[in-house]
Phi, psi and omega in degrees: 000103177254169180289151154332308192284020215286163160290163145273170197310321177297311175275344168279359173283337180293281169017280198296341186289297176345321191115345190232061170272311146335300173267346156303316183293332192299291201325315190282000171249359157285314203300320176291311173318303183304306186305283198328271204310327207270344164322293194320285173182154177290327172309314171301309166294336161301341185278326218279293205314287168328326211261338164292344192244000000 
């Protein structure tokens, strides 16, 4: 399952030499996180949102 916005292969490959492959999966999985809670009710992505900073 990729996201929409996925990159091509050439630049995420550039990415992962970077180093930031990593942080790409973070970002893209607050962002699922973010859809989900805000389906749910916004007070939970306020938790989510606290307990990440």
């Amino acid at each position: 399952m990729t996201p929409k916005h996925a990159t091509s292969p050439e630049m995420r490959h550039r990415l992962q030499k970077l180093g930031i492959a990593a942080l790409c999966a973070t970002c893209t999985l607050m962002a699922e996180q973010y859809h989900v809670l805000r389906a749910q009710n916004s007070v939970g992505f306020r938790n989510l949102l606290a307990a990440w900073s």
